[in-house]
MIVEXFI-688183 format. One line per field, with one value per residue (C-alpha): x, y, z. Coordinates in nm, 3 decimals. Example, Ala and Ser with C-alpha at 12.3 -4.5 7.8 and 13.67 -1.06 7.14 Angstrom:
REM residues 2
xx c(1.230	1.367)
yy c(-0.450	-0.106)
zz c(0.780	0.714)
REM end
This chain:
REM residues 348
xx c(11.278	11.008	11.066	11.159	11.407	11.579	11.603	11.757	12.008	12.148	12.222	12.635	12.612	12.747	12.497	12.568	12.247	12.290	12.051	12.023	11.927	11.582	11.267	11.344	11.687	11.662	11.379	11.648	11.892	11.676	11.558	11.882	12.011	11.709	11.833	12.149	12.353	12.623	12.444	12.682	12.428	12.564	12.360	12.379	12.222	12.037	11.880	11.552	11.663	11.743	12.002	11.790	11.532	11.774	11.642	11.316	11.440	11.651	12.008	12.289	12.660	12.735	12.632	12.915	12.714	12.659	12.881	12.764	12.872	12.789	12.705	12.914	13.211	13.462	13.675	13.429	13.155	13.460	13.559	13.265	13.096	13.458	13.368	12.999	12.784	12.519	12.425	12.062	12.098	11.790	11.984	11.836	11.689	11.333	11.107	10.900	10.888	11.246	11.314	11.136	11.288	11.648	11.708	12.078	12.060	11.848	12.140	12.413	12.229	11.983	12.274	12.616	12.561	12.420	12.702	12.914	12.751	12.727	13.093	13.189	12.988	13.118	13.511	13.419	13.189	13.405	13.282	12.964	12.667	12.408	12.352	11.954	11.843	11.561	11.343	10.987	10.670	10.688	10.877	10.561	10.402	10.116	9.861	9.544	9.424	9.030	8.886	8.979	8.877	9.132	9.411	9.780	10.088	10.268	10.703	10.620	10.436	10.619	10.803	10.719	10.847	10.706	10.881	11.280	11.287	11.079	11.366	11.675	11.507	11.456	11.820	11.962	11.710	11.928	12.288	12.205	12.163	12.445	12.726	12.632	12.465	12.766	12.780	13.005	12.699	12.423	12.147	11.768	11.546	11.276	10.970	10.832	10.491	10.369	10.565	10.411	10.397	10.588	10.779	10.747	10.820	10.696	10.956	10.860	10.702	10.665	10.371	10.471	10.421	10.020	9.917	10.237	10.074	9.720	9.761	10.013	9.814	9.503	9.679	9.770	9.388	9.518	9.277	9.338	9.439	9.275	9.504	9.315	9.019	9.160	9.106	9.448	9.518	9.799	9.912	10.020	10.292	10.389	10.752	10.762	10.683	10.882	11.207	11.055	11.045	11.391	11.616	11.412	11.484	11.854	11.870	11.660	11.809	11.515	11.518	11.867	11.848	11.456	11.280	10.969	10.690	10.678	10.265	9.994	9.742	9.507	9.433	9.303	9.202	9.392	9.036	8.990	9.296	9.175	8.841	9.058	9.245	8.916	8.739	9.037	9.006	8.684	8.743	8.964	8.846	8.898	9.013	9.054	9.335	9.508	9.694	10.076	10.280	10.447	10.182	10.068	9.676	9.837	9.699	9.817	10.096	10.013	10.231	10.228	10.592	10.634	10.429	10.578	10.984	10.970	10.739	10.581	10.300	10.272	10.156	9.995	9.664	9.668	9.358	9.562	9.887	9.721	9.596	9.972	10.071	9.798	9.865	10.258	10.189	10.006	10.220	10.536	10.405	10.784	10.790	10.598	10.826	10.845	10.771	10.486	10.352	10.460	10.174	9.945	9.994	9.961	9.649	9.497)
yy c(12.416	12.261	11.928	12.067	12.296	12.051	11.844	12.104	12.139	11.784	12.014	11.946	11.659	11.295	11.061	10.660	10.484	10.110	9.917	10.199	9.971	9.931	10.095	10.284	10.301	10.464	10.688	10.817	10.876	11.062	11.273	11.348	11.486	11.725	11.882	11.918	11.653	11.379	11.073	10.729	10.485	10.090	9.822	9.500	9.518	9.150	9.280	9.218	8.928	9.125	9.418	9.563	9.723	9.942	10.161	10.137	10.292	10.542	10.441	10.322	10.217	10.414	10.672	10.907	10.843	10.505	10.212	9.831	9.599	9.424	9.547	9.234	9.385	9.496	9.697	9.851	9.964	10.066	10.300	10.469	10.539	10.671	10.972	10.937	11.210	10.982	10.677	10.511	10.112	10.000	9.708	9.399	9.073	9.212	8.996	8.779	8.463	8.447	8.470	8.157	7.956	8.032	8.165	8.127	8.426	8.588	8.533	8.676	8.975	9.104	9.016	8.919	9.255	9.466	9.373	9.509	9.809	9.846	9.793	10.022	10.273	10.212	10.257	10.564	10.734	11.037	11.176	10.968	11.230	10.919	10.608	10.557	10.121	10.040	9.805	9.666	9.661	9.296	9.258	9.295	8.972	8.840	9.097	9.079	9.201	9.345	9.116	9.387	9.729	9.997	9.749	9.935	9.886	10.087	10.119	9.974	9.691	9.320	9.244	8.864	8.772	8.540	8.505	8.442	8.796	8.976	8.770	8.941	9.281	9.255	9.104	9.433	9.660	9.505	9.439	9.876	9.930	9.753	9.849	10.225	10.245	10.398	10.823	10.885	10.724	10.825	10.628	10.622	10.285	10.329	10.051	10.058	9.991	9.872	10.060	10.060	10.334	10.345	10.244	9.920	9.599	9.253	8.953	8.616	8.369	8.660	8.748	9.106	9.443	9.361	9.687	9.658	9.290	9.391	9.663	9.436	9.147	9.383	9.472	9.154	9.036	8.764	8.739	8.928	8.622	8.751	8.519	8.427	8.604	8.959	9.019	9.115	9.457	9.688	10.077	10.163	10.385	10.569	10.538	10.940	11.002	10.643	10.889	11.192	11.036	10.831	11.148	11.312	11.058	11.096	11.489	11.513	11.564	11.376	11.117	11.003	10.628	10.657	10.384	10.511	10.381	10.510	10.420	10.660	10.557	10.448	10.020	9.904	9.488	9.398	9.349	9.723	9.731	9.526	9.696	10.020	9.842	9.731	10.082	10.175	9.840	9.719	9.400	9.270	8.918	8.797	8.439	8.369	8.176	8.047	8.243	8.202	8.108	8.402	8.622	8.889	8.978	9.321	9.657	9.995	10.195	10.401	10.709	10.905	10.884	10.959	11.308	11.403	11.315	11.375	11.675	11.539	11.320	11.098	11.319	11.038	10.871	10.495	10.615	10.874	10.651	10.368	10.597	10.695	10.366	10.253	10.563	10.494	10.149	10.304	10.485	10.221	9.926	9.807	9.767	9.450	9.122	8.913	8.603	8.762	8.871	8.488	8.366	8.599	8.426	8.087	8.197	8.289)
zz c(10.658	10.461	10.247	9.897	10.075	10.257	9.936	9.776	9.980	9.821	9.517	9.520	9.753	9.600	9.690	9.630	9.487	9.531	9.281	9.040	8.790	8.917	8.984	9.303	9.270	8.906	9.017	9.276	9.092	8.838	9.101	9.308	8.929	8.870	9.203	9.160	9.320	9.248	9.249	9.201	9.067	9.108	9.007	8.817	8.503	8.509	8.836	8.568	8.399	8.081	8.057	7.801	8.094	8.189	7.883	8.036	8.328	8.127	8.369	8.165	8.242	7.993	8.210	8.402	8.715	8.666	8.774	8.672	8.949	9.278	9.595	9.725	9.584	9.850	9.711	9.421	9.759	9.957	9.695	9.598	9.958	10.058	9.779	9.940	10.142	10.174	10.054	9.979	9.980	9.805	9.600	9.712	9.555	9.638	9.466	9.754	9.530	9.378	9.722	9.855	9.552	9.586	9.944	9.854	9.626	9.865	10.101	9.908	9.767	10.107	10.404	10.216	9.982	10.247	10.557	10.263	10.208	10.571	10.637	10.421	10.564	10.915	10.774	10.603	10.886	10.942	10.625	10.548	10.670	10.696	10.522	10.468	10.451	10.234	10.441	10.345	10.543	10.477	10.842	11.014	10.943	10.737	10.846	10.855	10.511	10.454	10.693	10.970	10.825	10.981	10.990	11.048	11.107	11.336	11.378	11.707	11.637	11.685	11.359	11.267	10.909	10.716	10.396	10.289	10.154	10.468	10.716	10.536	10.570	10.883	10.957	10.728	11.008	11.278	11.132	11.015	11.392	11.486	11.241	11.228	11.613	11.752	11.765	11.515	11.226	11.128	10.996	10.880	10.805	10.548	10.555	10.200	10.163	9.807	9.583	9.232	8.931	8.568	8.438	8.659	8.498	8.592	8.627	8.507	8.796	9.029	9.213	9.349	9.154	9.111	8.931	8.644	8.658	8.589	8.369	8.147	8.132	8.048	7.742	7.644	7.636	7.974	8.303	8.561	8.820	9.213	9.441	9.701	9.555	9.599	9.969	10.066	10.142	10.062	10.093	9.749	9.732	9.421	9.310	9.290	9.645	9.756	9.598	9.796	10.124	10.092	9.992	10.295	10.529	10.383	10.479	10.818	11.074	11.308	11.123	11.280	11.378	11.322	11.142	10.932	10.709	10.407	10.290	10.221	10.548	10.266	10.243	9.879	9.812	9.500	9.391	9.411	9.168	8.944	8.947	8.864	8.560	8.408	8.456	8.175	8.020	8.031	7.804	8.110	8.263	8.659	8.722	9.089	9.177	9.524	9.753	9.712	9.972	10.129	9.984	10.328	10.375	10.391	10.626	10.563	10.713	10.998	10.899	11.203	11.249	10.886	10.915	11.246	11.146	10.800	10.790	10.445	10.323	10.020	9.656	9.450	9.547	9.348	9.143	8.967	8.999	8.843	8.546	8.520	8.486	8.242	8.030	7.999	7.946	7.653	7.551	7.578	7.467	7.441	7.808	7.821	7.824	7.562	7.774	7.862	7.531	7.484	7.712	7.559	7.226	7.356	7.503	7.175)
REM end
């Protein structure tokens, strides 16, 4: 059965979307009801700072399918996996820097949220068909960015976090394997590569989500800041196909306790990405700046595993994604934070 087949078969199916509030999580839901299914979409609505993006990503609790809460509510996660045929647990606090400030919210939200995500799936796993993990690529270390061309990681490779955020993934890999290990659960583990397209939004004294970053500041008249000079590397991974290959990984059956990379094979140097802003927006200026703690050199995904179990590779190459982006930007002008158009008016 080919990929868009077995995706249609979720037509019918209820599917619980934790973090549906965000990028990913909205962009499955969004997907999951152009097929067909019943997708349960729980989030909280700051997960941006502001309730108001939850326009941007066209989710609402006002919604049918759409439940505001938190995923470290027992008896609201018990309840809605219970009525679940699969869930998708991409809710976490997922930006890298946020994370090194206030490990304590990383806590709660990446292993106090997730254990109760995972419990719930482990009292309901008579009915539950499999429950897929959202992890990162950010579990395999630091990398070793452009300064080794042909750089990959492989699912095999030894998993050395080096951030707050890349040390809860890796603890939700395990505690997955653990709670739902057993033969009566299924489960999948998908490593996200750099996941980037529109309508991405930037969060204030961030450093993650560089091409929302660029192509805001770009419009803003701000410098493009290169930490570190732009050498790191990363596999950009467009939030269309990130959807594709999750609800796949949902509704294979060889992906059963499998743990895949979900990247396009393809390394590009943030430098490259700026270099692909300014080609749209040539007025653009570079100021390099230092390298932020907890910030990877990057490689790229070796996505061997990914071809083989999942029988699919990515759609989007990051020239065309980063068009997208820059042409929705465009076209939503709205989307840019108000603290950031702030800083732009300082500037001036």
């Amino acid at each position: 059965m080919n990929a868009q087949d077995r995706l249609a078969a979720l037509s019918g199916a209820t599917v619980v979307v934790t973090g549906g509030f965000g990028l990913v999580g909205s962009r499955i839901v969004h997907k999951l009801r152009t097929l067909g299914a019943k997708p349960l979409a729980v989030g909280r609505l700051d997960a941006y700072g502001s309730p108001t993006y939850s326009s941007v990503f066209n989710v609402s609790p006002t919604d049918p399918d759409v439940i505001a809460g938190d995923i470290t509510d027992t008896a609201l996660m018990d309840g809605l996996v219970g009525r679940a045929d699969y869930v998708i647990h991409a809710a976490a606090l997922a930006d890298v820097a946020e994370c090194t400030r206030n490990p304590g919210a990383a806590l709660q939200a990446n292993v106090q949220g997730t254990q109760t995500v995972l419990d719930a799936a482990a009292r309901h796993s008579a009915t539950l068909k499999r429950l897929v993990f959202v992890s990162s690529a950010s579990v395999y270390g630091v990398g070793a960015g452009s300064s080794v061309v042909g750089a990959r990681f492989t699912e095999d490779d030894p998993l050395q976090p080096a951030s707050v955020y890349a040390n809860t993934k890796l603890w939700g890999e395990h505690q997955t394997a653990l709670t739902l290990g057993d033969a009566s659960s299924s489960y999948a583990i998908v490593r996200y590569f750099s996941v980037y397209g529109e309508p991405q939004v930037v969060k204030e004294n961030s450093h993650s989500w560089v091409v929302a970053w660029f192509a805001m500041r770009a419009a803003l008249g701000l410098p493009l800041h290169l930490n570190g000079g732009g050498r790191q590397v990363r596999d950009f991974v467009h939030v269309d196909d990130i959807a594709d290959a999750t609800l796949l990984a949902a509704v294979t059956d060889r992906a059963h306790q499998a743990t895949i990379n979900v990247g396009t094979g393809h390394a590009t140097s943030i430098r490259q990405v700026a270099d692909l802003v300014r080609a749209h927006c040539p007025d653009a200026q570079i100021t390099e700046t230092p390298r932020p703690q907890g910030d990877p050199l990057g490689a790229c995904a070796d996505i061997t595993r990914m071809r083989e179990v999942l029988d699919w590779t990515p759609q989007v190459d990051v020239e065309d994604g980063v068009r997208r982006y820059l042409q929705w930007l465009e076209q939503t002008p709205e989307a840019i934070p108000a603290w950031l158009r702030a800083e732009a008016q300082a500037a001036a």
